[in-house]
N, C-alpha and C positions, 0 to 999 in steps of 0.2 A: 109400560116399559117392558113385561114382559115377554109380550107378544112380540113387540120391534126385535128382543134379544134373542129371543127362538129363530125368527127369519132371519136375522143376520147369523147364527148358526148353521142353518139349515143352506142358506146362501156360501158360506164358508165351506164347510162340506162340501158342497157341490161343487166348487171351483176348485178345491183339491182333488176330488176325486177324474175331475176334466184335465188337467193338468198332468195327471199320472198316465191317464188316459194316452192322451195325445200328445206329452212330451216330448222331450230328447231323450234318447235309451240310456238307460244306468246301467248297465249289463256289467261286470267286471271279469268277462270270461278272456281267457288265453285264447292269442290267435295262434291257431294251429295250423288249417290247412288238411292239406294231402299228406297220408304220411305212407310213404312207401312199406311194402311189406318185406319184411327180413328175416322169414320162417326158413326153414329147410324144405327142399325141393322132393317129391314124391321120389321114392326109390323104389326102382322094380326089380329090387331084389331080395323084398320080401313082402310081396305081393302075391298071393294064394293063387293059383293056376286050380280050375274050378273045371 
């Protein structure tokens, strides 16, 4: 019996670990996207003249 109980672990295991594997994604990330950028624009009027 306890040989049958190890492979049937070991069998267990392995099907969870294929499963996580190759599942459907569990991911819980926010869809975000493109996100435009809304810094301030270079000013060349105080930019060093070199």
């Amino acid at each position: 019996m306890g040989i049958s109980k190890m492979f049937a672990n070991v069998i267990s295991f392995m099907s969870d670990a294929l499963s996580r594997v190759f599942g459907l994604n569990d991911d819980d990330y926010p869809a975000t996207g493109v996100q435009p950028y809304s810094g301030d624009s270079n000013d060349d009027s105080h930019a060093s003249n070199w």
